[in-house]
C-alpha atoms as one frame of an Amber mdcrd trajectory, in Angstrom:
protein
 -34.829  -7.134 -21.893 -31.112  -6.090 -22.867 -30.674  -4.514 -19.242 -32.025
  -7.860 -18.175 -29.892 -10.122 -20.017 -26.835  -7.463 -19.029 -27.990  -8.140
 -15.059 -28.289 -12.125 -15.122 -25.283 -12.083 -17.041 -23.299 -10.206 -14.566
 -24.517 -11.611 -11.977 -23.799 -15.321 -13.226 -20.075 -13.896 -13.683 -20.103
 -12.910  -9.880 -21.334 -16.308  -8.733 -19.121 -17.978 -10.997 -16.171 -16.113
  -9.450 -17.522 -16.363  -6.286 -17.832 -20.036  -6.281 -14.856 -20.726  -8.024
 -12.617 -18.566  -4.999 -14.960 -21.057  -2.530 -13.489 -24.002  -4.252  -9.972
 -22.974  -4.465 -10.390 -21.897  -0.019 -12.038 -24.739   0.597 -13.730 -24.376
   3.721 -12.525 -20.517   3.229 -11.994 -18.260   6.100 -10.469 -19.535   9.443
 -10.974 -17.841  12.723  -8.284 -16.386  14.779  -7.793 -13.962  17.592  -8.922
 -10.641  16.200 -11.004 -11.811  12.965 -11.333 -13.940  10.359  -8.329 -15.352
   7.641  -8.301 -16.914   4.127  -7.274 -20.501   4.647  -4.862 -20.421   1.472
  -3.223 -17.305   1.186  -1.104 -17.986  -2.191  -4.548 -19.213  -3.729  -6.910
 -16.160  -2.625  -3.892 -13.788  -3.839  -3.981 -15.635  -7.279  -7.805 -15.237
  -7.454  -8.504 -12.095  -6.270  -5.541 -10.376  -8.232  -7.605 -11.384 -10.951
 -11.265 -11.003 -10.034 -11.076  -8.156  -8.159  -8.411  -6.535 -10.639 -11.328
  -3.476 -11.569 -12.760  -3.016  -8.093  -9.184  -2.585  -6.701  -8.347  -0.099
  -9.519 -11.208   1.848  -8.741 -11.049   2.052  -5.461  -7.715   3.542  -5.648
  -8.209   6.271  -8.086 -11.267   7.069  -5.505  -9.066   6.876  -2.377  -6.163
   8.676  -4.774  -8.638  11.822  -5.256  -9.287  12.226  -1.532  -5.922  12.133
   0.051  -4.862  14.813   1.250  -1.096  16.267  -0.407   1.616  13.902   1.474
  -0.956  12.450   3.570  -0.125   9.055   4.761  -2.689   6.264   4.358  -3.288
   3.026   6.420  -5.072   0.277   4.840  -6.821  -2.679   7.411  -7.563  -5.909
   6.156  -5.049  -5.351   3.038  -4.491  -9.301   2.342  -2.179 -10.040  -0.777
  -1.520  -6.151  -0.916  -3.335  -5.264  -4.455  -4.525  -1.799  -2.955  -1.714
  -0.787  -1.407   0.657  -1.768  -4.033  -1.964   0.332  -6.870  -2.143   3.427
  -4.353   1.762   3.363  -4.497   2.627   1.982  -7.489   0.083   4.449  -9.829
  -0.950   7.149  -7.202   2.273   7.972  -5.641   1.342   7.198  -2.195   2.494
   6.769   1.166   0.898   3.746   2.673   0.894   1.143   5.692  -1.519  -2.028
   5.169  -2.041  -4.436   8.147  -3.935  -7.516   8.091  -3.763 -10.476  10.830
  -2.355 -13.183   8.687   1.429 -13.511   8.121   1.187 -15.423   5.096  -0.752
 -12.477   4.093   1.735 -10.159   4.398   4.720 -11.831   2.792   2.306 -12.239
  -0.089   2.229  -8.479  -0.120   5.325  -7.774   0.019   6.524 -10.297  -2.740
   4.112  -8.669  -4.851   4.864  -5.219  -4.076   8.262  -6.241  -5.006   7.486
  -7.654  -8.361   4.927  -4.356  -8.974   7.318  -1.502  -7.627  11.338  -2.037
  -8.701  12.127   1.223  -5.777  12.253  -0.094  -2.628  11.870   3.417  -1.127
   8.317   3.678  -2.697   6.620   0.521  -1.787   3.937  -0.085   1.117   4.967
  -1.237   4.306   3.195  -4.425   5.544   2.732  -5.066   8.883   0.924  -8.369
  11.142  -1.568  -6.448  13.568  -5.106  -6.495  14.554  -6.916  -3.579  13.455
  -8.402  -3.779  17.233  -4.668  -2.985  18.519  -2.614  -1.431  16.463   1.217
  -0.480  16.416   0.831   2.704  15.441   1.264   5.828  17.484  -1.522   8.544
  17.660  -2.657  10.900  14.990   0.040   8.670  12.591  -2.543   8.894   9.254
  -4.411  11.143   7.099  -6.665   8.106   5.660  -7.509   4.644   6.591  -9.041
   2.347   4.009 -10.984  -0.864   4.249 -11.955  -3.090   1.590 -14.155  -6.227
   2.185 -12.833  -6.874   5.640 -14.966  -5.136   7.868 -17.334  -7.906   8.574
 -14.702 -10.141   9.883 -13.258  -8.160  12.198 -14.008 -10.332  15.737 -14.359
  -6.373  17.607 -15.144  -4.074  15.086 -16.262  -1.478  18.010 -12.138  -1.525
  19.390 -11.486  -1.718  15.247 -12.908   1.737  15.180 -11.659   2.987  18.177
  -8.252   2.110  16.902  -8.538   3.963  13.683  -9.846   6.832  15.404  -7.015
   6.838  17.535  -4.470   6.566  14.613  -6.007   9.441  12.523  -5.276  12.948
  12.670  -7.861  15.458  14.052  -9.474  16.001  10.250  -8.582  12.489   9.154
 -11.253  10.355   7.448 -12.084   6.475   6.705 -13.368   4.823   3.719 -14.748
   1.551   4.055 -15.954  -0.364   1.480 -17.768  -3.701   2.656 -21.083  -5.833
   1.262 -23.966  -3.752   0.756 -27.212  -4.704   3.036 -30.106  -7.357   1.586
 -29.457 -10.279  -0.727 -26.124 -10.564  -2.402 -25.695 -13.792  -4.366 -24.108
 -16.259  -2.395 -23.887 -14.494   0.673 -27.495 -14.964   1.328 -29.062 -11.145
   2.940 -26.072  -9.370   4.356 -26.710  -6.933   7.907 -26.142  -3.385   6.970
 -22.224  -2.461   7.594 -23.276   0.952   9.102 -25.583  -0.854  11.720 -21.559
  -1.893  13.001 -20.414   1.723  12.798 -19.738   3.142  16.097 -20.527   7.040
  16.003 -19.428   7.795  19.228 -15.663   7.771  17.934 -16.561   8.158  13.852
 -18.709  10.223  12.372 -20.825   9.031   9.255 -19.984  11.479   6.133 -21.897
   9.009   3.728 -22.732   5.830   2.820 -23.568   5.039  -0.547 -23.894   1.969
  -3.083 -20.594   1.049  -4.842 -21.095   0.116  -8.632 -19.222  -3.068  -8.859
 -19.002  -4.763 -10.983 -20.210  -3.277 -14.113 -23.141  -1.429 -12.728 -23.838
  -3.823 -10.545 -23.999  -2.604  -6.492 -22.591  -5.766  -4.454 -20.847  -3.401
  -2.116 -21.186  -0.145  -0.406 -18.766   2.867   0.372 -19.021   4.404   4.068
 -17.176   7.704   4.521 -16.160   8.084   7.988 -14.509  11.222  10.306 -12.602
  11.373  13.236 -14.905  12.966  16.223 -13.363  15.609  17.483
């Protein structure tokens, strides 16, 4: 019964959160050429920065422990910027985070700015579309993805793109909603049944305790074919 009571009243959190980042978007996320945007950028930056405070944190001591000694990482879908400015700001990193929306990106960068006083050590942000990016070949040692997979409008030229970008042994890590009944979201498709394997390799693909113990999302390890 404790485990239970621990479950419904996690899970009651994560609705509550997710309803309350519904009411403050609105009608939410807008489609554009290449994907999907928030409709209120300042508002989803507010509300994620504090919901998803843990999950980002996590992630980046994950991503932190696999990157490769002055490896360069690329971020896709990196909204407000709370990864990129963590993986810089606590990890040391090198990293470029795109995402479609401009007010997106000056979000970032304003809070990289408040997070990171050393100009020379904060993210870059760039507008792109992870379907064509402006980024020459074999540019990264990492790409990261958090939540935004499923609203990428090609996710098979998303991949083809990051394969592209990544060096010979470079790797992905995607983390996206795991497959079957999420509250909320109603039963989410598996995000592996979108991975193309012709141009990335599966590694693994396993449930993402978040939060608490709770698995809401999933991590995908991806390689470069060769």
């Amino acid at each position: 019964m404790p485990k239970l009571r621990t479950y419904l009243l996690a899970a009651g959190v994560v609705s509550a959160a997710v309803m309350a980042v519904r009411h403050r978007m609105g009608s939410g996320g807008v489609t554009v050429p290449g994907g999907i945007v928030m409709a209120d950028a300042a508002g989803y930056d507010t509300i994620t920065g504090r919901l998803l405070s843990g999950f980002y944190t996590s992630v980046a001591a994950d991503v932190a422990a696999v990157t490769p000694p002055g490896g360069r990482i690329l971020e896709v879908g990196g909204g407000p910027g709370h990864l990129a400015t963590r993986l810089a700001r606590d990890h040391g990193l090198v990293v470029t985070a795109i995402d479609l929306d401009p007010a997106m990106v000056e979000r970032a960068r304003l809070n990289a700015e408040r997070a990171i006083p050393d100009a020379a050590q904060r993210p870059t942000f760039v507008v792109a579309d992870v379907a064509s990016m402006p980024f020459p070949d074999d540019a990264f040692d990492l790409c990261v993805s958090t939540l935004s997979l499923h609203h990428w409008a090609d996710k098979a030229a998303g991949q083809a793109e990051i394969a592209r970008v990544l060096r010979p042994a470079g790797r992905a890590l995607i983390w996206d909603i795991r497959p079957g009944v999420v509250p909320l979201h109603g039963h989410q498709p598996d995000p592996l049944a979108a991975i193309d394997t012709t141009v990335l390799q599966v590694v693994s693909a396993e449930p993402w305790a978040w939060p608490w113990r709770l698995r809401l999302t999933q991590r995908i390890e991806l390689q470069r074919q060769r």
